[in-house]
N, C-alpha and C positions, 0 to 999 in steps of 0.2 A: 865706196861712199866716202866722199875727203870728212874727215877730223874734226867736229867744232873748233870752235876755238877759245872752249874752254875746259877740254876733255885730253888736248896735246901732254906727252910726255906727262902723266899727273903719278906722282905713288901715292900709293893707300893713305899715307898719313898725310897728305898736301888736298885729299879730298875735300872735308869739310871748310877750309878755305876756299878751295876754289869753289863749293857749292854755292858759301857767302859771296863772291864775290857775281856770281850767274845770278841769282836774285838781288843783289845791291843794282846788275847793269840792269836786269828787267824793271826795277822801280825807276831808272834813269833814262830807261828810252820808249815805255810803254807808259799808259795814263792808270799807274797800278801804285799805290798809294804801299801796299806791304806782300810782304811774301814769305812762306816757311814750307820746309821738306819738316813731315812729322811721320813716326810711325804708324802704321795703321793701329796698335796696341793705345795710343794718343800720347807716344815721347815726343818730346822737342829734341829734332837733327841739328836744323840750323834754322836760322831766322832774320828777315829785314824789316823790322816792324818798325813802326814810330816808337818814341819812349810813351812809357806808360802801357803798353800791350802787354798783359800775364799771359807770355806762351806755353805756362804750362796750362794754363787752364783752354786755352785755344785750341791747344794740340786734344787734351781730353776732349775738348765740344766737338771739334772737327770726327774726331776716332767714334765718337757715337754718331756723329752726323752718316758718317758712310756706312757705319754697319748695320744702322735702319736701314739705307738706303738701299743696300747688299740686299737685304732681306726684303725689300721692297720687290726690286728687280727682279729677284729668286720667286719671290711669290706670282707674281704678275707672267713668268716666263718668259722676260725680259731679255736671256744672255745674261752676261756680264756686267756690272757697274762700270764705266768708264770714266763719270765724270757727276758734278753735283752742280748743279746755281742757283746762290739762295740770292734773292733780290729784298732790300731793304728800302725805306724811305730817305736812307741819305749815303746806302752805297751796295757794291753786291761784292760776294764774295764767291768765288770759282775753287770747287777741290777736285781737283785731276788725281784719279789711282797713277802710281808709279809701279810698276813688280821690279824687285822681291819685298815687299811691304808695306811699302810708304805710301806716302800724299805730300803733294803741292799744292798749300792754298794760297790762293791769290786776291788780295782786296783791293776793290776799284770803288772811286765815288761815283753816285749814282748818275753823274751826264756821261761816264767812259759808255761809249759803245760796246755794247756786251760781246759783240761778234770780232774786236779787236784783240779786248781784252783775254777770249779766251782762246784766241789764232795765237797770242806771244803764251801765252799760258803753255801751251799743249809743243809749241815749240822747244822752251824749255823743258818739258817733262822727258821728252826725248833727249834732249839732253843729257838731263839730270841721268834719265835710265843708263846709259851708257858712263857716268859716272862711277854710278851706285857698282858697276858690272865689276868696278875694278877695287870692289871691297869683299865682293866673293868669292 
């Protein structure tokens, strides 16, 4: 399987860089307004948000968003959680699980096609996972 091309030659500590720089290109070539790797615990990894976004408080909402949702899917006998979308009146926001812990969320305004938004979403989480691999 060839390389992204944002996962080439990377060390452990050039990660978090180049995480920012994989959500800076996805706000730059997808209809995706912000983007952030958090932990599933709700830490802030990295983050591309506008100014004025309290990613610690995002990363917390998103960390209960999924572990309802965990528990949701658990209850219902669902499998696994793989993914969330919550849909607003003026945008939606996308949280893809990453293993070993994280989340990528992703916010779009509400004309982004949902099914684009979260085709580049899920791309990058792959990504990212193959990242993340070279910090364990």
């Amino acid at each position: 399987m060839p390389e992204s091309r944002h996962s080439r030659q990377v060390s452990a500590e050039s990660v978090p860089s180049v995480l920012k720089q994989a959500l800076k290109d996805l706000c730059n070539t997808s209809p995706v307004l912000g983007a952030a790797i958090f932990s599933i615990e709700g830490l802030p990894f990295v983050s591309y948000f506008h100014a004025g976004t309290e990613e610690v408080a995002v990363a917390a909402i998103v960390a209960s968003l999924h572990s309802a949702s965990t528990q949701t899917v658990q209850e219902l006998r669902q499998g696994t959680l793989k993914s969330i979308i919550v849909e607003g009146t003026t945008g939606k926001t996308i949280v893809i699980a990453i293993p070993p812990g994280y989340l990528l969320a992703v916010t779009a305004p509400d004309i982004a096609r949902t099914g684009l938004v979260f085709s580049d979403a899920k791309k990058l989480a792959r990504e990212v996972t193959k990242l993340l691999k070279i910090l364990s």
